[in-house]
C-alpha positions, 0 to 999 in steps of 0.5 A, a space after each residue: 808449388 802448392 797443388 791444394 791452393 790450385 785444386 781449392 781454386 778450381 773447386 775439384 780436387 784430384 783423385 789421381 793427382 798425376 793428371 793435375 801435373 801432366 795439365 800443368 807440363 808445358 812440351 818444352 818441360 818434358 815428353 809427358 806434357 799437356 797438349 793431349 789433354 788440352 785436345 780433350 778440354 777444349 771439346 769438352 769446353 765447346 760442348 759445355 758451354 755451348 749447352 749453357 748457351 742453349 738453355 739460358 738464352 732460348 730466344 737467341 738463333 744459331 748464329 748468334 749462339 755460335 757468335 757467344 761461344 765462339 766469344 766465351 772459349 777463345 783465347 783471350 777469355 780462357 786466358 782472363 779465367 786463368 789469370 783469375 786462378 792465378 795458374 802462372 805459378 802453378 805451370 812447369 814450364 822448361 827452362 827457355 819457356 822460363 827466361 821467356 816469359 812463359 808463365 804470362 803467355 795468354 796462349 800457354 794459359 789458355 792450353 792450360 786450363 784447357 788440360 786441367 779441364 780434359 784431366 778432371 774429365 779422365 779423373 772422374 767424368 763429364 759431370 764434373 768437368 761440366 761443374 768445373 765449366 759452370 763455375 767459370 761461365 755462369 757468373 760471367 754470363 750474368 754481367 754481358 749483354 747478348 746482343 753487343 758480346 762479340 761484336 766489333 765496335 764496326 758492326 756495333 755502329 753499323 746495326 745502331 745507324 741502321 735501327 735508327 735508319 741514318 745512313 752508314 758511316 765513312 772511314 778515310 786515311 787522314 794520316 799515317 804515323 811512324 816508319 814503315 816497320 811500325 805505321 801507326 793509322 790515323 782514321 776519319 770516321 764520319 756519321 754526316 747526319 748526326 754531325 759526328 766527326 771522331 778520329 782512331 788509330 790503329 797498328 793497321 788501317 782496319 785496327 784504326 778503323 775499330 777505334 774510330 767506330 768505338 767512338 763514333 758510337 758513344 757520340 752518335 749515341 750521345 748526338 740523339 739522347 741530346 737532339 730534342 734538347 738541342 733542337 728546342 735551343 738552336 736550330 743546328 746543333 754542334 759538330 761533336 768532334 772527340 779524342 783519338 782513340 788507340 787500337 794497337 794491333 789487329 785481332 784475326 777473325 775468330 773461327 766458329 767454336 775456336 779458342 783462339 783470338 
């Protein structure tokens, strides 16, 4: 295990390289694991990026600010930053965690990124788990949209018909797929005025429902660039029927400040 390759990663390196095992021991490794430390990273996390938020969107109101940090620590994102650092092939993981698949896990990744942050913090301080922190967050905040990150692809839909003061969509069941253990949803979602008919499905109604909406989007969005060209070519314009999009699992709603997804 090559710990300079990590540490190289991270752009830290060590003074008490004790610290940096501890971050990387998974419970099922040894008594001396990495859950203290990851209580530790994951508020140090939460205040760090919640200052980036505060000082790099100043036109932005608290509830949108915690919609982004809320989005940034969950899961799923520490999850993306770790599997960057390639951390699988530095974790100690126990035997059964091996044979799982643990090194793949999104949630022992994410606790451990968590850990590595909390042990820069014992290492040598705020200032640079905060760094740490920075490196990770500030490249990815220059490519997302504030507005949209976090958003479901329902509330997405919703606030566009809005702004464009056009009534709210209808969903509806138009078949269900598969046995009783695993339905797949087969949903309707309809925008009348527009002329939009798009179809999703989902391991659930509500995951159907999240696919149909992201494709209602996209054509409602395509229907009014296209309108006045259309309008000039015939006086109705076409119902805009797409493919099925597939969402094959629900996501839980994400607690303010909370990793998890």
């Amino acid at each position: 295990m090559n710990l300079q390759l990590l540490q190289t990663r991270l752009g830290y390196t060590f003074r008490d390289t004790g610290l940096l095992q501890q971050a990387l021991t998974h419970r099922s490794h040894s008594a001396l694991h990495n859950e203290r430390l990851e209580f530790l990273g994951d508020s140090i996390l939460n205040c760090v990026v919640a200052s980036i938020l505060y000082e790099r969107f100043t036109h932005l109101d608290e509830g949108d600010l915690s919609r982004l940090r809320a989005n940034l620590v969950k899961q799923q994102s520490l999850f993306e930053i770790a599997q960057k650092l390639e951390l699988s092939q530095f974790l100690r993981l126990g035997e059964g965690e091996l044979k799982s698949g643990g090194f793949r896990r999104p949630s022992i990744l994410a606790d451990t990124l968590e850990a590595l942050l909390g042990a820069i913090f014992l290492d040598t301080g705020f200032d640079a788990a905060r760094d740490a922190i920075r490196a990770f967050y500030i490249p990815l905040l220059d490519t997302v949209d504030p507005a949209t990150l976090g958003k479901d692809a329902k509330t997405l839909l919703q606030e566009f018909l809005q702004s464009k003061k056009i009534p709210l969509p209808t969903y509806n069941v138009v078949a269900t797929h598969g046995a009783a253990h695993s339905q797949e949803f087969e949903v309707e979602c309809l925008v009348p005025k527009l002329n939009v008919q798009v179809f999703g499905r989902g391991g659930s109604r509500r995951a159907g429902e999240q696919a149909a909406a992201r494709l209602a989007l996209e054509a409602a969005q395509g229907a009014l660039t296209k309108a006045p060209a259309a309008r000039k070519a015939k006086p109705r314009a076409a119902q805009l029927k797409l493919g099925i999009a597939t969402i094959q699992s629900d996501a839980p709603a994400e607690p303010t400040g909370s990793k998890r997804a």
